[in-house]
C-alpha positions as YAML, in Angstrom:
chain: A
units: angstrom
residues:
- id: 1
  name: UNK
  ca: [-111.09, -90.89, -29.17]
- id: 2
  name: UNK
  ca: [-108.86, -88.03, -29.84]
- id: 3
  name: UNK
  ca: [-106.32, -87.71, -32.82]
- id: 4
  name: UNK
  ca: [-103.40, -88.90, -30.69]
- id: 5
  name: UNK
  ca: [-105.05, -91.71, -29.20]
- id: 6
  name: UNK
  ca: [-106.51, -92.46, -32.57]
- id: 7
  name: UNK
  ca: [-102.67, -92.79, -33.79]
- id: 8
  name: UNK
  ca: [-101.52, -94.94, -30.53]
- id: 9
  name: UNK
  ca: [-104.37, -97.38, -30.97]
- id: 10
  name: UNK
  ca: [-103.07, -97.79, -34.80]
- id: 11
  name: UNK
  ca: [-99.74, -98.21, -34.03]
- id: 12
  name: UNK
  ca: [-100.61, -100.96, -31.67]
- id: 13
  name: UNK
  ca: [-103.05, -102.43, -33.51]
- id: 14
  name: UNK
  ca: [-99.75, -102.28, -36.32]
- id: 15
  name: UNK
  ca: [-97.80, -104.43, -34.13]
- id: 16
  name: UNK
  ca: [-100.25, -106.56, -33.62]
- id: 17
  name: UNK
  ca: [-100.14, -107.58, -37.08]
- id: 18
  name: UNK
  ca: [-96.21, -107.86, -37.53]
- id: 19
  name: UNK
  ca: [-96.09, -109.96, -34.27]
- id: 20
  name: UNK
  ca: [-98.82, -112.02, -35.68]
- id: 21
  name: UNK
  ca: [-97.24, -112.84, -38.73]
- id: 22
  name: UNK
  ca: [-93.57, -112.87, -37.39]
- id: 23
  name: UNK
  ca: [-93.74, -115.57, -34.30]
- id: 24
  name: UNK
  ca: [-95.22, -118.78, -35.33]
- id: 25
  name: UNK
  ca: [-98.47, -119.70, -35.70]
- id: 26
  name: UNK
  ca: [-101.39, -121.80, -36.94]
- id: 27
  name: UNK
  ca: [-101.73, -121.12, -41.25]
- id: 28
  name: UNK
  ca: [-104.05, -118.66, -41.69]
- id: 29
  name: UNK
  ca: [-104.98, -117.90, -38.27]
- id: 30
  name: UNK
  ca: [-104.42, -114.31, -38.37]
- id: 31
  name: UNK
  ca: [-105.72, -111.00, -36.78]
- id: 32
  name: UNK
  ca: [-104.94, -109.13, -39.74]
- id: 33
  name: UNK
  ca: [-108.26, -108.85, -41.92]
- id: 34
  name: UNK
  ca: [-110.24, -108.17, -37.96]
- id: 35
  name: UNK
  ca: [-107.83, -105.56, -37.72]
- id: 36
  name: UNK
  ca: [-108.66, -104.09, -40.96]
- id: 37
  name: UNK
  ca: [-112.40, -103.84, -40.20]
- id: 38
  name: UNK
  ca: [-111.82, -102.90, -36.52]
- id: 39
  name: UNK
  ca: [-109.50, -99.93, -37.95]
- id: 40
  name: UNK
  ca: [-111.96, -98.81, -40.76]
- id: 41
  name: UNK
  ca: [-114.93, -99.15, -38.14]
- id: 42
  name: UNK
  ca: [-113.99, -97.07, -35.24]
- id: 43
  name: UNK
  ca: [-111.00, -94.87, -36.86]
- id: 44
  name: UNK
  ca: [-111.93, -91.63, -37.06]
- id: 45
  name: UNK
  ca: [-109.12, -90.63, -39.24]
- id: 46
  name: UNK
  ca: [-108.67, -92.31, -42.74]
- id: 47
  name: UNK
  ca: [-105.04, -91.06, -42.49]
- id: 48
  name: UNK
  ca: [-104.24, -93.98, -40.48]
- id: 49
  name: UNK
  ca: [-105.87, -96.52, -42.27]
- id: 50
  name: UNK
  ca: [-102.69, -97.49, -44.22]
- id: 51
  name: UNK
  ca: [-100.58, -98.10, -41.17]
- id: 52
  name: UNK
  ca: [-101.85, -101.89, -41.72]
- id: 53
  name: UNK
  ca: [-100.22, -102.47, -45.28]
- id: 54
  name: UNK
  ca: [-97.25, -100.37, -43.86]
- id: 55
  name: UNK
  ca: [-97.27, -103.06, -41.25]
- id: 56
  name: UNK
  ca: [-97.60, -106.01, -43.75]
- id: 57
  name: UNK
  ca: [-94.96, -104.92, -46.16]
- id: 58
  name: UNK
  ca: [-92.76, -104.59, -42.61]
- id: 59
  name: UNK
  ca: [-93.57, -108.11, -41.60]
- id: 60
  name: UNK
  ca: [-93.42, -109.01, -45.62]
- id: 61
  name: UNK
  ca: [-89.62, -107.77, -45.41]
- id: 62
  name: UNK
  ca: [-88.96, -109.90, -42.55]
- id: 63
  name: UNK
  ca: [-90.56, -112.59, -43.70]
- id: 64
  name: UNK
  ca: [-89.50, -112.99, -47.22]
- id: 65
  name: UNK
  ca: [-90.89, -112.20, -50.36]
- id: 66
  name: UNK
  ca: [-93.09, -114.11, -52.58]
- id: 67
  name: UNK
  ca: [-94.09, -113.75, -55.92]
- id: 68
  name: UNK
  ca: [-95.75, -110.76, -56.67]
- id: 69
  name: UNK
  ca: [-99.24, -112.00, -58.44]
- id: 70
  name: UNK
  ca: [-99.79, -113.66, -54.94]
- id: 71
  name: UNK
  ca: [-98.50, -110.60, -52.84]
- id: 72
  name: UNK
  ca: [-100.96, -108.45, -54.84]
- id: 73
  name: UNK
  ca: [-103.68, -110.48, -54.58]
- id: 74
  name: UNK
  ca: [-102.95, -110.91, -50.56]
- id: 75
  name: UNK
  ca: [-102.92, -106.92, -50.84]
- id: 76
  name: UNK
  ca: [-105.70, -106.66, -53.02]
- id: 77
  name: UNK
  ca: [-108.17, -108.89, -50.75]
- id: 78
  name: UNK
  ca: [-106.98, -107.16, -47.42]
- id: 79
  name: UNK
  ca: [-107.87, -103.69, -49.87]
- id: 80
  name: UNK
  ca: [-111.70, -105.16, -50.79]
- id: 81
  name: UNK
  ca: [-111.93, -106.24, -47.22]
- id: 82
  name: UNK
  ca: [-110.97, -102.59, -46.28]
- id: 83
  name: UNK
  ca: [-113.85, -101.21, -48.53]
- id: 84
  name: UNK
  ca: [-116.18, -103.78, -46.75]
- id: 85
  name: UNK
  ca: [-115.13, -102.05, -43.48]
- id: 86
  name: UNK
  ca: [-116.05, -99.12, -45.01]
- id: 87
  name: UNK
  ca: [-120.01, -100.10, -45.90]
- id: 88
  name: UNK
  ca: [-119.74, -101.54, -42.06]
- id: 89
  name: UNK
  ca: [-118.81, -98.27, -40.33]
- id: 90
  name: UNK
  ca: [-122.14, -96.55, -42.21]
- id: 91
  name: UNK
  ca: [-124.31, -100.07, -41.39]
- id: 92
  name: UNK
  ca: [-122.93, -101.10, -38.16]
- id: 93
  name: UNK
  ca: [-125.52, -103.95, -36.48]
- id: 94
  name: UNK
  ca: [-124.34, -107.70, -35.77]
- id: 95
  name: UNK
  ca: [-125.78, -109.38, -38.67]
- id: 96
  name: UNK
  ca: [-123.67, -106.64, -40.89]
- id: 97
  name: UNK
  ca: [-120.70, -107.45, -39.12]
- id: 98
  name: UNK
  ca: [-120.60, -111.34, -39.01]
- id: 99
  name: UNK
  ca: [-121.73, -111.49, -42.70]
- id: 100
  name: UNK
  ca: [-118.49, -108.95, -43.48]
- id: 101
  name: UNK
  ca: [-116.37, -110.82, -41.36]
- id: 102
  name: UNK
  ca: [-117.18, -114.34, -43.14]
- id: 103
  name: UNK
  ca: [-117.56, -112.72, -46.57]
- id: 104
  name: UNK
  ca: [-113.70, -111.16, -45.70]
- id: 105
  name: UNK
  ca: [-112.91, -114.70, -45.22]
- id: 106
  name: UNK
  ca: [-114.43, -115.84, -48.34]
- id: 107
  name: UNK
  ca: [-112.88, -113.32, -50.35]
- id: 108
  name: UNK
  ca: [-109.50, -113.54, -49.27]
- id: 109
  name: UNK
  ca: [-109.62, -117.48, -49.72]
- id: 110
  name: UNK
  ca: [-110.94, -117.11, -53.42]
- id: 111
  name: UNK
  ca: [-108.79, -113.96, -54.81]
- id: 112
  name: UNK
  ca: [-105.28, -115.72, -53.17]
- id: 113
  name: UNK
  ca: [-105.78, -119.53, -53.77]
- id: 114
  name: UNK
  ca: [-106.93, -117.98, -57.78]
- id: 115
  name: UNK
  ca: [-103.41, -115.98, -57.84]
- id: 116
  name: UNK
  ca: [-101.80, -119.10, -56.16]
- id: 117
  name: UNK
  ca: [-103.07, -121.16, -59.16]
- id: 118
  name: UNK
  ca: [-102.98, -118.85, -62.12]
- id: 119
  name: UNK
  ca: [-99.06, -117.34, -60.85]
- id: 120
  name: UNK
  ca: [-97.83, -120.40, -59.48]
- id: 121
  name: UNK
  ca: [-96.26, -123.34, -60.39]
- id: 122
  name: UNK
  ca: [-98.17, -126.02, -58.48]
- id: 123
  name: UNK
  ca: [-101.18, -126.64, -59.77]
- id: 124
  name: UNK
  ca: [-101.75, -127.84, -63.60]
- id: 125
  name: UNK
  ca: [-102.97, -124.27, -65.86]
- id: 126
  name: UNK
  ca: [-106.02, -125.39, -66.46]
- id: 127
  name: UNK
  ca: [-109.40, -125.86, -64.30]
- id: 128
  name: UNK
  ca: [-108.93, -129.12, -62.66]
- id: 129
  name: UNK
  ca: [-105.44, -127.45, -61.66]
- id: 130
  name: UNK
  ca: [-107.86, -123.98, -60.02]
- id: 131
  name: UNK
  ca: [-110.09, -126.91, -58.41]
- id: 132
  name: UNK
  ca: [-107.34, -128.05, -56.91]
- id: 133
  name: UNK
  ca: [-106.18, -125.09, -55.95]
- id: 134
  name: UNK
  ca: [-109.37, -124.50, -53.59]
- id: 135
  name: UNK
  ca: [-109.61, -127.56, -52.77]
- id: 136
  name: UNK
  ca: [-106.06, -127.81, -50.74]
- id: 137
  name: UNK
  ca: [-106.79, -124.96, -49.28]
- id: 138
  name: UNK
  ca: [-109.91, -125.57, -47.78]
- id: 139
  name: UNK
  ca: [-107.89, -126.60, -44.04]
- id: 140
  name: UNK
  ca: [-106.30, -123.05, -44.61]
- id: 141
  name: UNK
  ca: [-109.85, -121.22, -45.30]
- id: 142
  name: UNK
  ca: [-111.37, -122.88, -42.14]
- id: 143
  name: UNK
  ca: [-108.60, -121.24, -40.24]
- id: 144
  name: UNK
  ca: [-109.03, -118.14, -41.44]
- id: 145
  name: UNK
  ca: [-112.61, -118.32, -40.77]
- id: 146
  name: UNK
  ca: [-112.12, -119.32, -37.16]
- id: 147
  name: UNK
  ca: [-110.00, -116.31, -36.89]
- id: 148
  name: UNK
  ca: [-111.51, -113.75, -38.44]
- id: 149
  name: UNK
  ca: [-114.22, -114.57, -35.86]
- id: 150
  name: UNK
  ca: [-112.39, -114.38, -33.19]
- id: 151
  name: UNK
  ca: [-110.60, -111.57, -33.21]
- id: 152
  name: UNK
  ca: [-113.44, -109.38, -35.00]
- id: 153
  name: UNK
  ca: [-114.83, -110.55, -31.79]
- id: 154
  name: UNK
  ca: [-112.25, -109.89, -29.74]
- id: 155
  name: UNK
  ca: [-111.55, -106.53, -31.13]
- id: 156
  name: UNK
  ca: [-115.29, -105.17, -31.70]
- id: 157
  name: UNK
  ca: [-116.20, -106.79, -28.19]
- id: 158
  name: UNK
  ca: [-113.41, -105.29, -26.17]
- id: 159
  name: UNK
  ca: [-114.06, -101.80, -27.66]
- id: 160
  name: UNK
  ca: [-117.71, -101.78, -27.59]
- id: 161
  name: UNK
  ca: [-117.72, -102.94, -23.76]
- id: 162
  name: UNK
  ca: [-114.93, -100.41, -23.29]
- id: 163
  name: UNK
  ca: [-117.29, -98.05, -24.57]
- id: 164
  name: UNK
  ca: [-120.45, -99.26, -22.84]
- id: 165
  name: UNK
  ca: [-118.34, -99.03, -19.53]
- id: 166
  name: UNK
  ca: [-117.35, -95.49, -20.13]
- id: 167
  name: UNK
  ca: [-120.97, -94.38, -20.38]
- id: 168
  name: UNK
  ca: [-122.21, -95.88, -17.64]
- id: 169
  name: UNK
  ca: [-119.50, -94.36, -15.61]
- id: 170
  name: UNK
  ca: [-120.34, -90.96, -16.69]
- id: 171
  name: UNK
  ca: [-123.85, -91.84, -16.17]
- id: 172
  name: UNK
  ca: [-123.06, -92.19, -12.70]
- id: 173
  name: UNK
  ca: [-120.70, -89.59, -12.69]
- id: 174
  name: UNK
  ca: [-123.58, -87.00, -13.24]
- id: 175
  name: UNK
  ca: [-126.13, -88.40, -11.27]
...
């Protein structure tokens, strides 16, 4: 992929996310952390790589703001699952990316639902208050599960058999 394609597929993959998060939808069931791996993965310019948070403070505008603990840790496990991406492009295999793709789950559920607890104003300060905390959001960390699967599948799949198809064509090609 050239640079300008590169940049196209990023700007798509951009408005993916502020679609996502601007028509309604199922809580938590959200392309945005697949997108994050899928960019880190097969980008081949790091330049690009913060046209996602461009894209979520875009959609955050629209949307509304919330209190800034929470926003930061949103941003802060979307930045962790960025770095995972990173120790996936060097370690690509299945097992690699299903166990990054659950532990991006994981790690967004624990860092926000902790910020939701220790910034917010709904849960008692103390730890029954953080246990509750997890413990409401369990429906919410299933869905986010159940999409980070899908789309990393969607978006790894599509691009690996794009990419498998493209071979075999030039295999053909010069044959």
């Amino acid at each position: 992929m050239n640079n300008q394609q590169n940049f196209f597929l990023m700007l798509v993959l951009s408005a993916i996310i502020i679609a996502a998060r601007l028509i309604p939808h199922v809580p938590n069931f959200s392309p945005v952390a697949a997108i994050i791996l899928f960019s880190v993965v097969y980008t081949k310019h790091n330049k690009y790589l913060l046209l996602p948070f461009v894209a979520l403070l875009i959609s955050d505008f629209f949307l509304g703001g919330y209190q800034l603990g929470i926003m930061l840790a949103v941003y802060g496990s979307l930045a962790i699952i960025l770095l995972l991406g990173v120790y996936l492009k060097k370690h690509k295999t299945i097992v690699n990316t299903i166990t990054i793709t659950l532990g991006s789950g994981l790690i967004f559920f624990l860092l926000t639902n902790f910020a939701v607890w220790y910034f917010g104003s709904w849960y008692a300060a103390d730890f029954n208050g953080l246990i509750l905390s997890y413990t409401m959001a369990i429906p919410f960390f299933k869905q986010t599960i159940i999409s980070n699967l899908l789309y990393v599948g969607l978006f790894f799949g599509a691009y690996e058999s794009i990419q498998l198809l493209h071979k075999e064509k030039s295999i053909t090609a010069s044959k």
